[in-house]
PAKE-973669 format. One line per field, with one value per atom (N, C-alpha, C): chain; residue in one letter; atom name; x, y, z. Coordinates in Angstrom, 1 decimal. Atoms other than C-alpha are relative to their C-alpha. Layout:
BEGIN
chain = (A, ...)
resn = (a, ...)
name = (CA, ...)
xx = (X, ...)
yy = (Y, ...)
zz = (Z, ...)
***
This chain:
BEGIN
chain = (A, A, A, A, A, A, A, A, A, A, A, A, A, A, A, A, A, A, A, A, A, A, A, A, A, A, A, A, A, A, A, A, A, A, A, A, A, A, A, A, A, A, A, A, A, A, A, A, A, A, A, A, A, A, A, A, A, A, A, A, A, A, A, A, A, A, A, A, A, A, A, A, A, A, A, A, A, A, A, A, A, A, A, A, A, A, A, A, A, A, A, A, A, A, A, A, A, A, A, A, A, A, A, A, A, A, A, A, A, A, A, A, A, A, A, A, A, A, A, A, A, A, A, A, A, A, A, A, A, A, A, A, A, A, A, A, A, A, A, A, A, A, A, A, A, A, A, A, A, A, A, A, A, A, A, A, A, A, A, A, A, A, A, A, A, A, A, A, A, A, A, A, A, A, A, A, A, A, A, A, A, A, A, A, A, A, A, A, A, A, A, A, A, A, A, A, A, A, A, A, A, A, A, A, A, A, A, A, A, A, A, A, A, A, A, A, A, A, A, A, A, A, A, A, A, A, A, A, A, A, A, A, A, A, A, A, A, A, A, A, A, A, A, A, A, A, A, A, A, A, A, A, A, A, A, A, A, A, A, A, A, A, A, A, A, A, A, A, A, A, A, A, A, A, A, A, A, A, A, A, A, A, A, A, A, A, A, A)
resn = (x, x, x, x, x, x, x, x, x, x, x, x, x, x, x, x, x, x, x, x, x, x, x, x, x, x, x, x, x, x, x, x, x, x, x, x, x, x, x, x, x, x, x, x, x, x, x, x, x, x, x, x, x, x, x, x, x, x, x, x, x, x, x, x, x, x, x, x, x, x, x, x, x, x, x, x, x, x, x, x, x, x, x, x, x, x, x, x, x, x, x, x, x, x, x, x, x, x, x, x, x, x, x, x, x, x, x, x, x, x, x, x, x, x, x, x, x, x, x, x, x, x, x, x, x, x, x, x, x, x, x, x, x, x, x, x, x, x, x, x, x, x, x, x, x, x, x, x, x, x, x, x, x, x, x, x, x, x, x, x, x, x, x, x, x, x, x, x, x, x, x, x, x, x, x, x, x, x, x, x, x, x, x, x, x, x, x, x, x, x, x, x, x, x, x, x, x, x, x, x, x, x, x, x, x, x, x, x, x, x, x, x, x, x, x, x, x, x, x, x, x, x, x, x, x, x, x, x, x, x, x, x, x, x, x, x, x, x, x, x, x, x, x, x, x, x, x, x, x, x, x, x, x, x, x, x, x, x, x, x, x, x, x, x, x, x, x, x, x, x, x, x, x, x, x, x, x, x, x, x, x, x, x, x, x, x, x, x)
name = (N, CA, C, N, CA, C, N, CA, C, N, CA, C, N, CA, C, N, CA, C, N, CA, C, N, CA, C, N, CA, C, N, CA, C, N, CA, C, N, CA, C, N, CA, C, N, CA, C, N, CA, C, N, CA, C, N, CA, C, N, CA, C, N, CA, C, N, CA, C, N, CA, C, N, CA, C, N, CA, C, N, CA, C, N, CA, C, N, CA, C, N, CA, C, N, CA, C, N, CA, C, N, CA, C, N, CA, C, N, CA, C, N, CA, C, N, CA, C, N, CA, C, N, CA, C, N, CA, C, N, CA, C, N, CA, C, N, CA, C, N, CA, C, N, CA, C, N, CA, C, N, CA, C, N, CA, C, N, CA, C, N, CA, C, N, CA, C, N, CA, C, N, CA, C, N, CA, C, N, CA, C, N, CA, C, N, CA, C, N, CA, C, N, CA, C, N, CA, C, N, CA, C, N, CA, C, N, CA, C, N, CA, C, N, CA, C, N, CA, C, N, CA, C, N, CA, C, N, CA, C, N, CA, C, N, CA, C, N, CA, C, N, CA, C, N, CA, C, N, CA, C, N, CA, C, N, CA, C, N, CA, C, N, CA, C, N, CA, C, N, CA, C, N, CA, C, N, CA, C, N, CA, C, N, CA, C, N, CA, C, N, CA, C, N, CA, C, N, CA, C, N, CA, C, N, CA, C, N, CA, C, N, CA, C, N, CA, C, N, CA, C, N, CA, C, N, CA, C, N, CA, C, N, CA, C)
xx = (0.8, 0.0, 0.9, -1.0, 2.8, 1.5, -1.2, 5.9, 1.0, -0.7, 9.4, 1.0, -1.0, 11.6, 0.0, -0.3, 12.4, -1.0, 0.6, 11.3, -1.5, 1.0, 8.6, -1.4, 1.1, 5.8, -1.7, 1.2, 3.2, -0.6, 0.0, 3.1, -0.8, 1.2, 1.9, -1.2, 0.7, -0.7, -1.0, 0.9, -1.9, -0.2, 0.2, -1.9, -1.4, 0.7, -3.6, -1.8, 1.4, -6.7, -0.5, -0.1, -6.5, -0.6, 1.0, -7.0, -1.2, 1.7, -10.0, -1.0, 1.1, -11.7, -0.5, -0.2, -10.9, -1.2, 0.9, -12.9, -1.8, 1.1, -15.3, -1.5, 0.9, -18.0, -0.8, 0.6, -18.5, -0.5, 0.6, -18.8, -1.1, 1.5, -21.4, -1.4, 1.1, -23.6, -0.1, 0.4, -23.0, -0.8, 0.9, -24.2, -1.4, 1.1, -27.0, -0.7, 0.9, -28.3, -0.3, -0.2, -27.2, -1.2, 1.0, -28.9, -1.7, 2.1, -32.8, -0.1, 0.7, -32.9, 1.0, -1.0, -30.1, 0.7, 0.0, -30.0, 1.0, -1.2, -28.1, 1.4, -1.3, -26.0, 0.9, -1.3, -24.6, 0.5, -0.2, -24.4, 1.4, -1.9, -21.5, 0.6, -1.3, -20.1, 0.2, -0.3, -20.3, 0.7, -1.0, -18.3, 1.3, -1.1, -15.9, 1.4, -0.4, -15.1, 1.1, -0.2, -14.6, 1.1, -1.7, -12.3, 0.9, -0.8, -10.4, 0.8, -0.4, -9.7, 0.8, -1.1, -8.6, 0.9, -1.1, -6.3, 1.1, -0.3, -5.5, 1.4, -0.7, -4.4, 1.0, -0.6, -2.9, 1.6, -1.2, -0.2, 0.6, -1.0, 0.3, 0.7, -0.6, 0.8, 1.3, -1.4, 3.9, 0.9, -1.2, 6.0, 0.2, -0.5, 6.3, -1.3, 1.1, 3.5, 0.0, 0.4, 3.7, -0.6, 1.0, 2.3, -1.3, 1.3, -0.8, -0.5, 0.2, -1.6, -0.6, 0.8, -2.6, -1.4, 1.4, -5.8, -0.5, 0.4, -6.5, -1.4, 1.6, -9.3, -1.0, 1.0, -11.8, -0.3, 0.2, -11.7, -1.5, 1.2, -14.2, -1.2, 1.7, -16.9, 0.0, 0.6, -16.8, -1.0, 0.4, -17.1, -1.3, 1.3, -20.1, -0.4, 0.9, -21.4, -0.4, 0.6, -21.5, -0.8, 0.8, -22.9, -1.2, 0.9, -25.7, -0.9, 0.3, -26.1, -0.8, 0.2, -26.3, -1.4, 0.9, -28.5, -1.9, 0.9, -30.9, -1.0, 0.4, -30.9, -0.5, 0.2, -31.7, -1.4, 1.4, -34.7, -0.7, 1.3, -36.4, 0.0, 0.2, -36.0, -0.8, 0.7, -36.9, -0.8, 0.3, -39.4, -0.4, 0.1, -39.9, -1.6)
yy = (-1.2, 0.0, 1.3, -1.2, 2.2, 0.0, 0.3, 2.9, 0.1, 0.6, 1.4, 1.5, -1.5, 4.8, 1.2, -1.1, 7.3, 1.4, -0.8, 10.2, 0.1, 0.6, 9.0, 1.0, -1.1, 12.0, -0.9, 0.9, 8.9, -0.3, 0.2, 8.0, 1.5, -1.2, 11.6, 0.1, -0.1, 11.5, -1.1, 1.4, 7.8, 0.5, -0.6, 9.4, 1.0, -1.1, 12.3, -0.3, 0.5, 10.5, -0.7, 0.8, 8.0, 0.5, -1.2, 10.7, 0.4, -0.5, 12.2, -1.1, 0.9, 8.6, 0.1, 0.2, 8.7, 0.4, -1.3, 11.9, -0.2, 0.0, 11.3, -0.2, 0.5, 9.4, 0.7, -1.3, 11.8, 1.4, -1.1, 14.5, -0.1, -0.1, 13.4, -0.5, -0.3, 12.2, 1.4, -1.1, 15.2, 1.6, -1.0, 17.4, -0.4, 0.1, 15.4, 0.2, -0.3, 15.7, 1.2, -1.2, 18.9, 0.9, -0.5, 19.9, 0.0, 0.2, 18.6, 1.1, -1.1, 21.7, 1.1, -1.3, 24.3, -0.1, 0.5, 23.2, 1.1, -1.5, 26.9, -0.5, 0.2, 26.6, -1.1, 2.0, 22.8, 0.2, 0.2, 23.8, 0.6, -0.7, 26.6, -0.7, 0.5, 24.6, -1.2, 1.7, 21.3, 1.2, -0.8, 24.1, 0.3, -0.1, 25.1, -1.4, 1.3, 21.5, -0.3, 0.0, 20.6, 0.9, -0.8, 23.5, -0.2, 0.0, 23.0, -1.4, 1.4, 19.5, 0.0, -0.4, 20.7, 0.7, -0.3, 22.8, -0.6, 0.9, 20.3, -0.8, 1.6, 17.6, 0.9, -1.1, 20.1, 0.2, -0.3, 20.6, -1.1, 1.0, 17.4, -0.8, 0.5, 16.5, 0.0, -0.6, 18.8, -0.9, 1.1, 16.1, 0.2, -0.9, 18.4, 0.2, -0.3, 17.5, 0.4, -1.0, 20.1, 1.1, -1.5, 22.5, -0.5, 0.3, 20.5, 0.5, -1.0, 22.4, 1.3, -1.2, 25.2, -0.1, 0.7, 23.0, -0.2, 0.7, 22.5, 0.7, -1.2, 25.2, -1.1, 0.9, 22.4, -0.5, 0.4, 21.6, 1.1, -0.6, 24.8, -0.5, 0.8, 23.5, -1.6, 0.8, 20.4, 0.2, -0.9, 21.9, 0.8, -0.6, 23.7, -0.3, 1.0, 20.8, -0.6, 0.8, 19.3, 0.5, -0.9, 22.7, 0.2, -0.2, 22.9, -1.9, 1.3, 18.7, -0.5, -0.1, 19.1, 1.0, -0.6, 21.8, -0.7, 0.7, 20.2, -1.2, 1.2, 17.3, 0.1, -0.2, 19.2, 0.4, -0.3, 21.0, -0.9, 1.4, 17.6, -0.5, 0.5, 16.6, 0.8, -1.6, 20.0, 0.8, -0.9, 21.2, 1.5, -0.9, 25.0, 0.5)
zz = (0.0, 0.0, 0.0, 0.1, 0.3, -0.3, 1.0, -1.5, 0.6, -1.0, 0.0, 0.0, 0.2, -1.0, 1.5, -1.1, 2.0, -0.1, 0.0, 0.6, -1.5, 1.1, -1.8, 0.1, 0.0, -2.6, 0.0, 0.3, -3.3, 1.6, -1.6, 0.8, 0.2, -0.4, 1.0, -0.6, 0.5, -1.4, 0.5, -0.3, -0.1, 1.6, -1.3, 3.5, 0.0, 0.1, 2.6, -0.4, 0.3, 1.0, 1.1, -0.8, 3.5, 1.6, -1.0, 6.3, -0.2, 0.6, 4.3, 0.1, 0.3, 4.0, 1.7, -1.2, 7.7, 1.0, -0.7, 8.8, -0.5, 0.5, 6.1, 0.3, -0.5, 7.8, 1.3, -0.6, 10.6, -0.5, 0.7, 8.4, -0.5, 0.1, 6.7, 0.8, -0.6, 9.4, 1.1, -0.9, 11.4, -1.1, 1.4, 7.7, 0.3, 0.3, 7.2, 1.3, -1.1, 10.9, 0.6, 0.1, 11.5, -1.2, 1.2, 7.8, 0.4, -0.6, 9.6, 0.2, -1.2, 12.0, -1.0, 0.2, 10.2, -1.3, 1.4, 6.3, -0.6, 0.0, 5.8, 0.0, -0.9, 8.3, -0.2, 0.3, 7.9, -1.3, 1.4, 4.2, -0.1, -0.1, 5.0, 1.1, -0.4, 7.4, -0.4, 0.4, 5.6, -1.7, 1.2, 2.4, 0.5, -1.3, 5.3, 0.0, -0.1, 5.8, -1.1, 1.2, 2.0, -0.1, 0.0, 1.6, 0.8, -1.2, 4.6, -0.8, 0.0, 3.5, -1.4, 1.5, 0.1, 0.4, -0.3, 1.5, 0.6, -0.7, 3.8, -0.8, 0.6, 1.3, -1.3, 1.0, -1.2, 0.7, -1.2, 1.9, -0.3, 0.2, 2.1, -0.7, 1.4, -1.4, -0.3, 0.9, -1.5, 0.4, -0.4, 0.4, 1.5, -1.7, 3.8, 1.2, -1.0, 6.1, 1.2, -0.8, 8.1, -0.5, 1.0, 5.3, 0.7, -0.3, 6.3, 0.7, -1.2, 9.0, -0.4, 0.8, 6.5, -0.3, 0.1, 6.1, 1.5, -1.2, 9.8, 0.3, -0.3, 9.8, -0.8, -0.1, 8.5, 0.8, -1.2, 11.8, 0.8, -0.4, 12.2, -0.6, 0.7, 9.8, 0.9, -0.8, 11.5, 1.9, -1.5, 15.4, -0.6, 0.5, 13.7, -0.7, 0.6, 12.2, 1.5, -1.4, 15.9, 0.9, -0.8, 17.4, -0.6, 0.4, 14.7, 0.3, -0.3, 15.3, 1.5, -1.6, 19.4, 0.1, -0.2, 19.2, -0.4, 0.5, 16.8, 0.5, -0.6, 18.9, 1.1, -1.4, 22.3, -0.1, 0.8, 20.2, 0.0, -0.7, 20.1, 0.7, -1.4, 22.9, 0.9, -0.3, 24.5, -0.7, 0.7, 22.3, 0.8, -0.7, 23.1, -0.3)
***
């Protein structure tokens, strides 16, 4: 799955996806649940996300993953995928 070479650019690129498949699955159930109650809102932070992640993996393509870190702000569309998800979820429970 990964290539034997030291400094091998392919390892970053199979990492990089690899991370994304990683995250993926909470992203989208925290979109789609989040999207019920704040369809908007989940939308910019489920675009947030996406970009963040592009930036993300763009970093780590170049060979130097520590550029990656340029991408870390996808970390806010998520955190405000979980604050639009939590809320959503306290609203039914609590109707007002």
């Amino acid at each position: 799955m990964y290539e034997d070479k030291e400094d091998s650019v392919f390892n970053c690129y199979q990492r990089a996806h690899q991370n994304t498949l990683e995250s993926y699955p909470a992203f989208m159930s925290l979109l789609i649940l989040g999207g019920l109650g704040y369809p908007i809102t989940a939308s910019v932070f489920g675009m947030i996300w996406v970009a963040g992640r592009v930036v993300y993996s763009l970093g780590y393509f170049s060979g130097d993953p520590r550029k990656r870190l340029q991408g870390a702000w996808h970390m806010i569309g998520l955190l405000g995928l979980l604050g639009t998800t939590c809320v959503f979820g306290v609203r039914m429970v609590l109707p007002v």
